[in-house]
Rosetta silent file (secondary structure, phi, psi, omega in degrees, C-alpha in Angstrom):
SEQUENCE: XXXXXXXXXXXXXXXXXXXXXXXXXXXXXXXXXXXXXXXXXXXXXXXXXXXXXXXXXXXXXXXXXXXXXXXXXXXXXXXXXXXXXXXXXXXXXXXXXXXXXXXXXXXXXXXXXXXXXXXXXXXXXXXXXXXXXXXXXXXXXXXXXXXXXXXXXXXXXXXXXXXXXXXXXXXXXXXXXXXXXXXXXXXXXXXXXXXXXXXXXXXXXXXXXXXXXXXXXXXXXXXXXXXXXXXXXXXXXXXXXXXXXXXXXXXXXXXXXXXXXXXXXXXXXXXXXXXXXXXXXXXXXXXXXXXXXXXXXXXXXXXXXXXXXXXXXXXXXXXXX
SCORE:     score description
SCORE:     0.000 S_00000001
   1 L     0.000  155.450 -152.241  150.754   31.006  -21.158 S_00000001
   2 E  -131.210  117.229  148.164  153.077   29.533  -18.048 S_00000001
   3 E   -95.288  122.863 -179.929  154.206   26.108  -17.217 S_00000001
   4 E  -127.425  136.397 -179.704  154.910   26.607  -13.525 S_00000001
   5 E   -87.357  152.588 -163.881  156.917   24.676  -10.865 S_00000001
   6 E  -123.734  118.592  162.324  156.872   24.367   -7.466 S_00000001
   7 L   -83.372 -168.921  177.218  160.722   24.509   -6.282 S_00000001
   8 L  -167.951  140.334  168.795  161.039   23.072   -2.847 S_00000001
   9 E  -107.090  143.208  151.945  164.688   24.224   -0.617 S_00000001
  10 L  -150.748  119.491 -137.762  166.923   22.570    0.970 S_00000001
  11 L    71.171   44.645  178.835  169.123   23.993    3.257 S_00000001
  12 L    65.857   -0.134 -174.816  168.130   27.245    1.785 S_00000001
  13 L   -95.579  158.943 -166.281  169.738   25.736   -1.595 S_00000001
  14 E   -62.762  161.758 -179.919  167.337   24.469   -4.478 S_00000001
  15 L  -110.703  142.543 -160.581  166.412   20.471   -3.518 S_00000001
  16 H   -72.417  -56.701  159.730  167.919   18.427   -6.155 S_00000001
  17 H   -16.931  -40.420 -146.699  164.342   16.982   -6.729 S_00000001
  18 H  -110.743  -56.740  150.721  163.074   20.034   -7.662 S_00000001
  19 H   -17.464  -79.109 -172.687  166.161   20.610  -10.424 S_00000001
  20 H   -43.386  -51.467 -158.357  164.732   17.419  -12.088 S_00000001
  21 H   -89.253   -7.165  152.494  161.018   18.303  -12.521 S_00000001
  22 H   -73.854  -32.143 -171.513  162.331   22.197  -13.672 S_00000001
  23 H   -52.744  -72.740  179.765  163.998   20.002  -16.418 S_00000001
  24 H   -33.638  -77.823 -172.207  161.023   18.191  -17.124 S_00000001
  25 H   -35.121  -52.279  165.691  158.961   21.237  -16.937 S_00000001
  26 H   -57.619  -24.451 -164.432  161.257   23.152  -19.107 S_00000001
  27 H   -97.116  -21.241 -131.188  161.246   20.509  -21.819 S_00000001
  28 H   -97.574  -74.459 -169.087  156.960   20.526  -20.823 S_00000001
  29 H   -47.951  -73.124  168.448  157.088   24.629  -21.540 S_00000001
  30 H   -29.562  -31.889  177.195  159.167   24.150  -24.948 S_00000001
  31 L   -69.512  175.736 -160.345  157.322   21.609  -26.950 S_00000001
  32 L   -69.390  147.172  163.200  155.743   21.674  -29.916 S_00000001
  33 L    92.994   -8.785 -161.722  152.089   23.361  -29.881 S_00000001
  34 L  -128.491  -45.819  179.022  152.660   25.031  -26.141 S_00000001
  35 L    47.768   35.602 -172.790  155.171   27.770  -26.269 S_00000001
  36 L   -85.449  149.285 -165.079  154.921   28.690  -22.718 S_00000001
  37 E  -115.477  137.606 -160.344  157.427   30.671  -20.631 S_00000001
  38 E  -105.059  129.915  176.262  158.841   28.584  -17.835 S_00000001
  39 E  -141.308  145.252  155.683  158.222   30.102  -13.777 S_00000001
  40 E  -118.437  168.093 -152.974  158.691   29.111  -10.558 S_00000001
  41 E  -145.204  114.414 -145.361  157.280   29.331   -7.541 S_00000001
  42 E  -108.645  122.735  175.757  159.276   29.466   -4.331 S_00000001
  43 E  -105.506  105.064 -177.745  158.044   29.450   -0.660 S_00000001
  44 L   130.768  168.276  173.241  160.890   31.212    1.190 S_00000001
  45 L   -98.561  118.228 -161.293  163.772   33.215    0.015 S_00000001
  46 L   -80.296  150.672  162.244  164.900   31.671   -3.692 S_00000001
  47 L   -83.907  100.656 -169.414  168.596   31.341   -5.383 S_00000001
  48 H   -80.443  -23.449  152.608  167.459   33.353   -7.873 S_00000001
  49 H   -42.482  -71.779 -177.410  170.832   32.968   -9.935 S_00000001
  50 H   -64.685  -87.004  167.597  170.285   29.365   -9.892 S_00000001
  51 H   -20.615  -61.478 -172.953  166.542   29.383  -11.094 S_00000001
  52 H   -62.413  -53.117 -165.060  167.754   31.544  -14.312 S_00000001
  53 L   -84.560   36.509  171.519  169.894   28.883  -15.172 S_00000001
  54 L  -141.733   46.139  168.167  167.906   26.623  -15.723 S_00000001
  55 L    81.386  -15.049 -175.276  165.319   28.538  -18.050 S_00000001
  56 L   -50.988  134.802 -165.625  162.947   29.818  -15.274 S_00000001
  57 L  -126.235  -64.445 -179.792  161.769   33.880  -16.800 S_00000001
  58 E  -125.855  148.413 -159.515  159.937   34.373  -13.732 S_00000001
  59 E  -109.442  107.673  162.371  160.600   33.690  -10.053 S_00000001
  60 E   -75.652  154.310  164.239  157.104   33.904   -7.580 S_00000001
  61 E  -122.110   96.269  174.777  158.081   34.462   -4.217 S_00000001
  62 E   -82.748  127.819 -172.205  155.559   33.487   -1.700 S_00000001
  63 L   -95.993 -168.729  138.505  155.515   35.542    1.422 S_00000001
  64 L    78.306   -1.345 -169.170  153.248   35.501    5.259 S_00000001
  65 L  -120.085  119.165 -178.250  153.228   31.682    4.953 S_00000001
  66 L   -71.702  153.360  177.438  156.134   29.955    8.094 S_00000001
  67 L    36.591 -116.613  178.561  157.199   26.711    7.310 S_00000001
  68 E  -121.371  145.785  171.935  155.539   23.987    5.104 S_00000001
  69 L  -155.011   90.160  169.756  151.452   24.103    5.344 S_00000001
  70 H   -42.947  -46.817  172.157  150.185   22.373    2.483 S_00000001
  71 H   -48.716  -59.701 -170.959  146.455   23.269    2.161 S_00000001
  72 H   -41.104  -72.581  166.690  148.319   27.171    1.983 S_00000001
  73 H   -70.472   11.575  161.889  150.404   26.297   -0.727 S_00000001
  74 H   -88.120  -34.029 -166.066  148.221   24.908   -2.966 S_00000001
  75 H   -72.396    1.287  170.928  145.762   27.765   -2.188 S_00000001
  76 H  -114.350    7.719  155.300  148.349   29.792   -3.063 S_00000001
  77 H   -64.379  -52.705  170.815  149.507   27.985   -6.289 S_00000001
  78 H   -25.608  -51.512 -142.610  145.759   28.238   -6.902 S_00000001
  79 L  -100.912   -2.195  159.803  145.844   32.164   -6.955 S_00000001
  80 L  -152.191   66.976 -173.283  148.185   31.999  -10.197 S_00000001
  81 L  -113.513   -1.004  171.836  146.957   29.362  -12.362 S_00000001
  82 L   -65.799  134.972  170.862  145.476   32.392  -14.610 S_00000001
  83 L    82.270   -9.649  164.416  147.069   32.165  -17.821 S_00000001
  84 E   -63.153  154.641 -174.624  148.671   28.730  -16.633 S_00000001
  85 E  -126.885  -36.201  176.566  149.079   25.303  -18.935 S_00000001
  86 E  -178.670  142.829 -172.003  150.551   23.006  -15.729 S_00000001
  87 E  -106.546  107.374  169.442  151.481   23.326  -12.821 S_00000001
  88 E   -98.575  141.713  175.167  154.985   20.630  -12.167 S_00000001
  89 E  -153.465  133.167  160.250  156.146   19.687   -8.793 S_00000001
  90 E   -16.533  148.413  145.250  158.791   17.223   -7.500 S_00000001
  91 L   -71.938   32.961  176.493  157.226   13.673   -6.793 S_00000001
  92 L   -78.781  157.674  178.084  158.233   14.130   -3.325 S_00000001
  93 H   -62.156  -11.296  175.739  155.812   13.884   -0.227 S_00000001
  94 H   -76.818  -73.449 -175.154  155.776   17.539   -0.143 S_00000001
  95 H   -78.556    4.031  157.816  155.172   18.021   -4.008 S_00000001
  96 H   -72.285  -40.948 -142.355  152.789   15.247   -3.769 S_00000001
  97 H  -108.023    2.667 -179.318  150.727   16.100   -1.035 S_00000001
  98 L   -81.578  -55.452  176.623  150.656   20.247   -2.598 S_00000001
  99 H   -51.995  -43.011 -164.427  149.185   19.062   -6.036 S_00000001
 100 H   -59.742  -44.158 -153.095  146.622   16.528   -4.685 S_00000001
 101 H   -62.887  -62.678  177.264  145.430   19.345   -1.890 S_00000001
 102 H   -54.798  -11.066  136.661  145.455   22.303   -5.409 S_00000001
 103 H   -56.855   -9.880 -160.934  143.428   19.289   -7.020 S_00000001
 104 H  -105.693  -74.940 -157.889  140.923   19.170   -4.330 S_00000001
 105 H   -48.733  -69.991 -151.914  140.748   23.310   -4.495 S_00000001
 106 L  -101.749   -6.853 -171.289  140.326   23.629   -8.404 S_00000001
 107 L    71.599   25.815 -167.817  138.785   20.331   -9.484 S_00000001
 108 L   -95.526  166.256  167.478  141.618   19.790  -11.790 S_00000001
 109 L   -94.331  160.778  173.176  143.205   15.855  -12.250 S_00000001
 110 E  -146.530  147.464 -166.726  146.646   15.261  -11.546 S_00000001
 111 E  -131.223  107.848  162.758  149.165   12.556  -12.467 S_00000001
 112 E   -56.815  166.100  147.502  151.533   11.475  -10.451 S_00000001
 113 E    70.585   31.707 -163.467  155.348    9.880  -10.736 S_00000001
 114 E   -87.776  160.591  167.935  155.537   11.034  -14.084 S_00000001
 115 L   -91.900  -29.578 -177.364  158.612   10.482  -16.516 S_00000001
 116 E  -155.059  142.079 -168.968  158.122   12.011  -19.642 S_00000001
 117 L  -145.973  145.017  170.112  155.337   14.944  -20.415 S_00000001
 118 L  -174.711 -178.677 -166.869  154.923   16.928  -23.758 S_00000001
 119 L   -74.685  144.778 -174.436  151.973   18.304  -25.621 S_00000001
 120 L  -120.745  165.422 -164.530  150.054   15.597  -26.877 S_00000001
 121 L   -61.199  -30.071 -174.083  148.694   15.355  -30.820 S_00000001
 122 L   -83.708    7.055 -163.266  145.137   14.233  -29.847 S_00000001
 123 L  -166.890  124.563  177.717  143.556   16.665  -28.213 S_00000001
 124 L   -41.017  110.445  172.737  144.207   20.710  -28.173 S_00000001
 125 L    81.352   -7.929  165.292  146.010   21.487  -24.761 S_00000001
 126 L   -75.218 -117.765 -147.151  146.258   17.941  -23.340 S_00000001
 127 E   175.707   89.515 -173.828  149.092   16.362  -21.888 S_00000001
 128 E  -100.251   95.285 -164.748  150.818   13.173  -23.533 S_00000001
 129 L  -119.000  139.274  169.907  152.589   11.918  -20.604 S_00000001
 130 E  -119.367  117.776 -157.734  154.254    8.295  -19.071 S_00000001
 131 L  -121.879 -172.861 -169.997  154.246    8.128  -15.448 S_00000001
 132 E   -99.475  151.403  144.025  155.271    4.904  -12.789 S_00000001
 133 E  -172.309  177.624 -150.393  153.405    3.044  -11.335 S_00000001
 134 L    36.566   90.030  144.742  153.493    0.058   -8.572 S_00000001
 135 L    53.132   39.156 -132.047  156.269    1.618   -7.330 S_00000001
 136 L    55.468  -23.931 -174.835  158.055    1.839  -10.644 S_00000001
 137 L   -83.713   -1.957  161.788  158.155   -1.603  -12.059 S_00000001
 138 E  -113.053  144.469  151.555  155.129   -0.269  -14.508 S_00000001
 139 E   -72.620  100.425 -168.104  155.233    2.166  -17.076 S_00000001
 140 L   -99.327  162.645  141.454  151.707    3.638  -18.032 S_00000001
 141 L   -81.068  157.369  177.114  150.948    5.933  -21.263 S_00000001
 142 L  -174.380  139.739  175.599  148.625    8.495  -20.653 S_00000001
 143 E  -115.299   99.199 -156.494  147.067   11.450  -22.100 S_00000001
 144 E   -83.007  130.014  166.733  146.118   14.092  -19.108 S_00000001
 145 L  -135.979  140.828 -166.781  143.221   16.632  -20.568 S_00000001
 146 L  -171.506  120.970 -173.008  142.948   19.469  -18.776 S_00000001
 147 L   -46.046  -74.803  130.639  142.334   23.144  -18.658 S_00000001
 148 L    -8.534  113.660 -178.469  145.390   22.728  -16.123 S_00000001
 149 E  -124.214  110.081  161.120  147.784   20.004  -16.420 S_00000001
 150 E   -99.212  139.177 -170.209  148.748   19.203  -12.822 S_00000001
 151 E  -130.749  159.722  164.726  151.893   16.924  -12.734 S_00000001
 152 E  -126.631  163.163 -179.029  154.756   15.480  -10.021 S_00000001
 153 E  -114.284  134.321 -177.948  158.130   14.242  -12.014 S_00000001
 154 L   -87.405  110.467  176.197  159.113   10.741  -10.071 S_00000001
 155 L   -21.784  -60.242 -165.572  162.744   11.797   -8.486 S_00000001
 156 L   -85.383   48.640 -178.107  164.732    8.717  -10.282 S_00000001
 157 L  -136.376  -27.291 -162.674  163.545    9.283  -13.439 S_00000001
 158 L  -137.037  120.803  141.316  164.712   12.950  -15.365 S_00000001
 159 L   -22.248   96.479  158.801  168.225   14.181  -15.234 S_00000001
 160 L   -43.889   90.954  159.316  169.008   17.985  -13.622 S_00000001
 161 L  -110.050  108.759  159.277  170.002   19.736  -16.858 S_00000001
 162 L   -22.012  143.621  169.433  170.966   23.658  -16.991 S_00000001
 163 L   -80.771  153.866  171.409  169.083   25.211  -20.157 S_00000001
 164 L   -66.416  -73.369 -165.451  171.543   25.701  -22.690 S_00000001
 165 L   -99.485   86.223 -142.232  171.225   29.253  -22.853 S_00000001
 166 L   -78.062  141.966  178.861  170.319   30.659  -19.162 S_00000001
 167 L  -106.929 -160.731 -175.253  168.387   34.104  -19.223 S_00000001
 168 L  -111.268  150.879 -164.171  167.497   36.469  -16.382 S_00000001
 169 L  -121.781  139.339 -179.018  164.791   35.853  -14.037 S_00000001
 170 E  -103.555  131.718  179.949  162.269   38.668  -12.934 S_00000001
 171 E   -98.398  147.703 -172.898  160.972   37.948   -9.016 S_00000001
 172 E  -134.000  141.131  153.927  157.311   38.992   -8.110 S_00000001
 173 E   -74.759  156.598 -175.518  156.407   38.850   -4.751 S_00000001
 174 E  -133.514  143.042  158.273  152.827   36.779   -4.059 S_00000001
 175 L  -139.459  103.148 -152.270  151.148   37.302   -1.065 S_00000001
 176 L   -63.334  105.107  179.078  148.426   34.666   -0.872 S_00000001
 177 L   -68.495  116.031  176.782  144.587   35.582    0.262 S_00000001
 178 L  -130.739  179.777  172.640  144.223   32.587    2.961 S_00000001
 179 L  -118.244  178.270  178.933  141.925   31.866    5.814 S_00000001
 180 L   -78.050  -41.308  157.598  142.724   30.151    9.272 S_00000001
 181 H   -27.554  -63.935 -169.663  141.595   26.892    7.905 S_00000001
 182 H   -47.274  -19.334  179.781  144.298   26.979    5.320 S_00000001
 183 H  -118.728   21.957  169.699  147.212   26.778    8.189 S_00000001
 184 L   -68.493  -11.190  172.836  145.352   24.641   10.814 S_00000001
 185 L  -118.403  118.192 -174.640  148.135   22.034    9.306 S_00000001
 186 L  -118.605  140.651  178.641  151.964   23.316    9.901 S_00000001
 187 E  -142.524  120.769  137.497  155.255   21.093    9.691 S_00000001
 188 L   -94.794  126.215 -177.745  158.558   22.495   10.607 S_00000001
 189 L  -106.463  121.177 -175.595  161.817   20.416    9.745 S_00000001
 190 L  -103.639  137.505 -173.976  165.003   20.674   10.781 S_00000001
 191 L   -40.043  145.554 -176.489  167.625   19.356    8.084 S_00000001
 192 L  -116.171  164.712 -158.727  168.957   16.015    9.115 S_00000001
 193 L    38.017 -176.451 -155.907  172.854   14.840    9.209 S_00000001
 194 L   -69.599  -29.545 -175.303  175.677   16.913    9.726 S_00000001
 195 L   -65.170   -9.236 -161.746  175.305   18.152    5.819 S_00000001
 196 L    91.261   -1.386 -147.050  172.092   19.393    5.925 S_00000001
 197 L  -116.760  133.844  170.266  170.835   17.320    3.229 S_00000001
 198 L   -80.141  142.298  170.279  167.558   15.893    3.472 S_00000001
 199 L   -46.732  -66.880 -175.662  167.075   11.941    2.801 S_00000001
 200 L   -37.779  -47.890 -153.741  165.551   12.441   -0.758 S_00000001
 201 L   -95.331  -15.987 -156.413  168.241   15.087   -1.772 S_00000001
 202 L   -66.905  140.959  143.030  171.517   13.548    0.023 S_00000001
 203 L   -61.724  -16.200  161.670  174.239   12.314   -1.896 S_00000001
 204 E  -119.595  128.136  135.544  175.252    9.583    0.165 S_00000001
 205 E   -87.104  122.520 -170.355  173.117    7.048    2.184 S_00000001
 206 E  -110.157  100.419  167.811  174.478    5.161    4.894 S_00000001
 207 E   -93.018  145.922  178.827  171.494    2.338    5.467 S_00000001
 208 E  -128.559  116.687 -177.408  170.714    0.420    8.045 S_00000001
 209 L  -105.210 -128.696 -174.545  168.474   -2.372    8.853 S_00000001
 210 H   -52.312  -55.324 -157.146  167.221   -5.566   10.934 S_00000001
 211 H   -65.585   -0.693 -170.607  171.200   -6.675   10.967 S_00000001
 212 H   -61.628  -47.690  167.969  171.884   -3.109   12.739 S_00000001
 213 L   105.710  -35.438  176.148  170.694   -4.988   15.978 S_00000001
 214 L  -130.684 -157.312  126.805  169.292   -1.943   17.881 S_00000001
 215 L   -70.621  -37.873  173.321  168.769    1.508   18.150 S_00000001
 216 L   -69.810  -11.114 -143.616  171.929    2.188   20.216 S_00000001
 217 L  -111.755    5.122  150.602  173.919    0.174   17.531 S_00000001
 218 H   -56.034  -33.620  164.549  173.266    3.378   14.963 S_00000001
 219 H   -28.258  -63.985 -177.351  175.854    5.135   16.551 S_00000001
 220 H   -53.339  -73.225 -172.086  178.677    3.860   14.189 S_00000001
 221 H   -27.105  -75.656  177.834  175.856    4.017   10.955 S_00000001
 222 H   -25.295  -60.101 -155.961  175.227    8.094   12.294 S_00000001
 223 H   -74.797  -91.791 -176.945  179.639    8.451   12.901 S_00000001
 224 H   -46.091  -32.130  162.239  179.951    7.287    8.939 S_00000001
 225 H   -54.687  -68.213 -156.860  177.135    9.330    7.168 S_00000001
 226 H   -38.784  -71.380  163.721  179.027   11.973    8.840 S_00000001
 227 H    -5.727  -51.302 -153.962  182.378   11.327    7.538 S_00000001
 228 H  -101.963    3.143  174.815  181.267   10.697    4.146 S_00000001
 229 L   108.238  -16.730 -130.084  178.993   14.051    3.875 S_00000001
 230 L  -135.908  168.630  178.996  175.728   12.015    4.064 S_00000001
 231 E   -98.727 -173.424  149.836  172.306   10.820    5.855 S_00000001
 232 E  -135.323  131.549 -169.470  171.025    7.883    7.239 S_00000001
 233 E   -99.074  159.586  169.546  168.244    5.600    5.828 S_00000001
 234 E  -145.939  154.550  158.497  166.773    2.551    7.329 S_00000001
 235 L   -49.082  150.558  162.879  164.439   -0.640    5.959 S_00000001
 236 H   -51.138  -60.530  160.100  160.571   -0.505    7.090 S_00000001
 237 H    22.281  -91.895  154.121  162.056   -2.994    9.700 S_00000001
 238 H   -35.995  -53.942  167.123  163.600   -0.552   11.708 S_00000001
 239 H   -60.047  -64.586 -158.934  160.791    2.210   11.709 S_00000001
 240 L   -76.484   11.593 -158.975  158.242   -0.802   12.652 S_00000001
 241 L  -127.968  -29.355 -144.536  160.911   -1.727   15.893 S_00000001
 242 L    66.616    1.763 -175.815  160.952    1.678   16.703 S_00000001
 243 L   -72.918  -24.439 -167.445  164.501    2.085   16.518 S_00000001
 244 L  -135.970  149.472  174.247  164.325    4.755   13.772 S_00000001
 245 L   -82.374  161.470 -160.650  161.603    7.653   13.067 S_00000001
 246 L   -94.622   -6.872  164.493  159.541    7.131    9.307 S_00000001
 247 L   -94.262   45.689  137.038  161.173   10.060    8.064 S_00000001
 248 L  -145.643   42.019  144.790  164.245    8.336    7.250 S_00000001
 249 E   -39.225  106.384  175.986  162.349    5.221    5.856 S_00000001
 250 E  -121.377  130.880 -174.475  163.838    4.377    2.342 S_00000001
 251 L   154.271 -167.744 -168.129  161.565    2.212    0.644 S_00000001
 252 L   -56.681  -55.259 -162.104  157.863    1.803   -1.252 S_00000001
 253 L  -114.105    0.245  172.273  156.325    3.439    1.660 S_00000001
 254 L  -118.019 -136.153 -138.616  159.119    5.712    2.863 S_00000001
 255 E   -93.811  137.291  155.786  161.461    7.761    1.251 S_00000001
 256 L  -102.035  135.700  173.397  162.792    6.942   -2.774 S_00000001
 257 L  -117.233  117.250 -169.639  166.543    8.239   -2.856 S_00000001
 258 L  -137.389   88.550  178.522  168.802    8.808   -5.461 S_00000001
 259 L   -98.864 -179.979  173.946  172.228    9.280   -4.421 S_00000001
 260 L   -59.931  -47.974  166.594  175.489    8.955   -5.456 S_00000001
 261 E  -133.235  144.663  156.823  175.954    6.299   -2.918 S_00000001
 262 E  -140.437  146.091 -143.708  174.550    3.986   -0.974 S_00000001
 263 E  -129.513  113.767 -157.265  175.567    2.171    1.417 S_00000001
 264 E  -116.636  105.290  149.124  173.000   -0.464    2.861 S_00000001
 265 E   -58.631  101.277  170.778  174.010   -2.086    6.429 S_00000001
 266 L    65.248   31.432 -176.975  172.693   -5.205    7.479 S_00000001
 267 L  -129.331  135.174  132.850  169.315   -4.827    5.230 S_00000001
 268 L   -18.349  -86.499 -171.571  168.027   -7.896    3.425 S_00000001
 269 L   127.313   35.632  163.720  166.731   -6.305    0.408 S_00000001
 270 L   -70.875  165.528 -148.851  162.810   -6.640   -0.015 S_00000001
 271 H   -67.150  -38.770  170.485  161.144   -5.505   -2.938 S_00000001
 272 H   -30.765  -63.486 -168.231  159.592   -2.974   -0.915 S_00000001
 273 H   -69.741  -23.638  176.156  163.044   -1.543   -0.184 S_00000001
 274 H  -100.774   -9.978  153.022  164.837   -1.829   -3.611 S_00000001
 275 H   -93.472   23.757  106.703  162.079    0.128   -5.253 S_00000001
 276 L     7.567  -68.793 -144.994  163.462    2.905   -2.682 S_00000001
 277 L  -116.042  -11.119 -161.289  167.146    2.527   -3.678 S_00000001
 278 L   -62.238  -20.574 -161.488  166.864    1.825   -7.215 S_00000001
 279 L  -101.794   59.173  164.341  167.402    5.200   -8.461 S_00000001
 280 L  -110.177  132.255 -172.951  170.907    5.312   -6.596 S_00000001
 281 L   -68.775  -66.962 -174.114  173.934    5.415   -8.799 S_00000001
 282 E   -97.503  113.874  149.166  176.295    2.827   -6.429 S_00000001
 283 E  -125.519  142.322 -163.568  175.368    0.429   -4.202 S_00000001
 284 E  -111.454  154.563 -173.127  177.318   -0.896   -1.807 S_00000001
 285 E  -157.738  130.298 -176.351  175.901   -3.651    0.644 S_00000001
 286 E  -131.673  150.577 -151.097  177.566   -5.334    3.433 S_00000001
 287 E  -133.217 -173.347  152.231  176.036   -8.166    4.668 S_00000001
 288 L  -126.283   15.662 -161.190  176.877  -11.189    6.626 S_00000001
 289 L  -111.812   71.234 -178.691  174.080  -13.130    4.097 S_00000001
 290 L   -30.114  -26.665 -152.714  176.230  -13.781    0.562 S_00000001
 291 L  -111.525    7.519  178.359  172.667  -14.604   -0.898 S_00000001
 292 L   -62.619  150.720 -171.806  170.459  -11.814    0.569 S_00000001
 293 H   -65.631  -31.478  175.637  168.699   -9.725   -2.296 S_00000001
 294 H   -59.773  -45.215  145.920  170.353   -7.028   -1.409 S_00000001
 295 H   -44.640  -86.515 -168.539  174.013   -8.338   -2.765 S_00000001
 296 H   -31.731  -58.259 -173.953  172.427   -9.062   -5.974 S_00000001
 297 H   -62.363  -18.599 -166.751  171.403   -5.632   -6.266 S_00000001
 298 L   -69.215  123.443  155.564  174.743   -4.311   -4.874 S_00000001
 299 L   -42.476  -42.728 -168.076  177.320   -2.875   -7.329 S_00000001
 300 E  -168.077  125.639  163.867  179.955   -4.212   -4.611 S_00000001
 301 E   -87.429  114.378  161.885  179.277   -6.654   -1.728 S_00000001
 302 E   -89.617  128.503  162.792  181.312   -6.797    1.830 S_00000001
 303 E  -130.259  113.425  178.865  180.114   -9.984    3.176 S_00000001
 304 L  -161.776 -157.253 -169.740  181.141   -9.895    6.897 S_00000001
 305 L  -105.314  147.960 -152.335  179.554   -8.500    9.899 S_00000001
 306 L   -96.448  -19.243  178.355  178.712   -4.830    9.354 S_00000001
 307 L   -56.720  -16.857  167.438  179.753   -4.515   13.331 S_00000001
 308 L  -113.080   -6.337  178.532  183.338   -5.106   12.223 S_00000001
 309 L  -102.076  -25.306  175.239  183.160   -3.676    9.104 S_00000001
 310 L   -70.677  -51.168  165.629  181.628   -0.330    9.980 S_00000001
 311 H   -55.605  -33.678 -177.518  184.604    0.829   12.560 S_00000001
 312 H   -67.851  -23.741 -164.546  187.028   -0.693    9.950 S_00000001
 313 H  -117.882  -26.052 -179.596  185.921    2.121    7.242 S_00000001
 314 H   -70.805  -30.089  172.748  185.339    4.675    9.739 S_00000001
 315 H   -64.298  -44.405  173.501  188.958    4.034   11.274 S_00000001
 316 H   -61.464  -65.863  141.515  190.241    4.531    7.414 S_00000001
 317 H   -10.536  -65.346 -176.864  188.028    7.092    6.789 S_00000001
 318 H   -60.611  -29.316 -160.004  189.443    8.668    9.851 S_00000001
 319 H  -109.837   -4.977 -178.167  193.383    8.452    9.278 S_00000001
 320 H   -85.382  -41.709 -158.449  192.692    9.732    5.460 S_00000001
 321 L  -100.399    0.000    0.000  191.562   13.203    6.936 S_00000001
């Protein structure tokens, strides 16, 4: 019996998302009553080195399918659910939108956002699990019964831990029986900021909102991710102005991010937007509004104009390297 995970890359390196919910999964595989050997299952060529250490025994490698085409990769998640107990994936839109579509396929339920998953006492083979919900600010209990226990792990919730004692991982290639339906929908993505780092996975966020003023006035915001290693996020605001594309939306209804830092420009702070940000270690928020929500939430407040304060850290920033 298998618990198996859907890894997701980025920038050919594991997506930190995808760390957490192998934790989860690993902890999933381990509990009492399940005894399952922990695999993953990789679209793309995997750091296979990196998968063993963090308890993974077997590596799938799915081949013939270019870029991301969800209906594909469920149907080919589908194609090794024999001998499976649950199938874990990232909460990400990607590891969201794979489970629901392999839910559709097999008739199995799936539970999103979850936090904590283990075998549960009432029922042979179910699934005693606590997942989010409204956007985090609820907790539910839940017991998932299922031949299958399909799950997503909600990003800001489970710690990337190494197994204590990392083994060796055997890779099987999979090459997936599909039809031309399964790839009438294709997405290719090219990594965003100078790091390569994807919004979800980045360690730094440089945000920007309403107080940004434009689209040209990103320029600086863009000049300071760089610097620091980092993306850039914007408020719904922005996105709904047109100033910014919805893939770098941080918010309810965007993106949730959980970096080391973030650094939110000119954004208000709506509720929408701070269950986003919440799972961010630092935040820093410069503002010219002392009483905006977004200070309260802020670790450390600038309150000036971020048009003078943004050149000011980039000039520093600058004479440091």
């Amino acid at each position: 019996m298998t618990v198996y995970c859907l890894v997701e890359l980025d920038g050919g390196a594991m997506a930190d998302a995808s760390l957490r919910a192998l934790t989860l999964a690993r902890g999933l595989a381990a509990g009492p009553g399940n005894g399952s050997g922990l695999a993953a299952v990789v679209f793309g060529g995997p750091p296979v080195a990196d998968l063993a250490a963090y308890g993974v025994a077997d590596v799938y490698v799915v081949r013939g399918i270019d870029g991301y085409a969800p209906v594909a990769w469920a149907r080919a998640l589908a194609g090794l659910l024999d001998g499976a107990t649950a199938v874990v994936a990232a909460g990400t839109d990607r590891g969201n939108e794979v489970l629901a579509h392999l839910g559709a396929i097999t008739g199995l339920p799936m539970a999103a956002n979850c936090v904590t998953a283990a075998a549960a006492a009432a029922a042979e083979g179910a699934v005693g699990l606590v997942r989010q919900r409204w956007a985090g600010l609820l907790l539910e209990e839940a017991v998932l019964d299922a031949p299958v226990a399909l799950l997503t792990v909600a990003i800001d919730a489970v710690g990337a831990v190494p197994a204590d004692v990392p083994g060796a991982a055997a890779v099987h290639d999979v090459a997936p029986s599909l039809t031309d339906g399964d790839l009438v929908v294709r997405a290719a993505e090219a990594p965003a900021g100078a790091g390569g780092a994807s919004l979800a996975s980045a360690r730094v966020v440089v945000g920007g909102g309403r107080g940004v003023g434009s689209a040209d006035g990103f320029g600086p915001l863009e000049e300071l991710a760089s610097l620091l290693g980092g993306v850039v996020g914007v408020s719904r605001v922005v996105t709904s102005e047109g100033w910014r594309p919805h893939s770098q939306q941080v918010g309810q209804t965007g993106t949730k991010i959980t970096p080391e830092l973030y650094l939110a420009c000119g954004i208000s702070g709506a509720i929408q937007h701070i269950a986003g940000c919440s799972g961010a270690k630092h935040i820093i928020a410069i503002n010219t509004d002392p009483a905006a929500p977004m200070v309260a939430r802020a670790d450390y407040a600038v309150i000036g104009d971020l048009h003078q304060v943004i050149p000011a850290l980039i000039e520093a920033l600058r004479a440091r390297s």
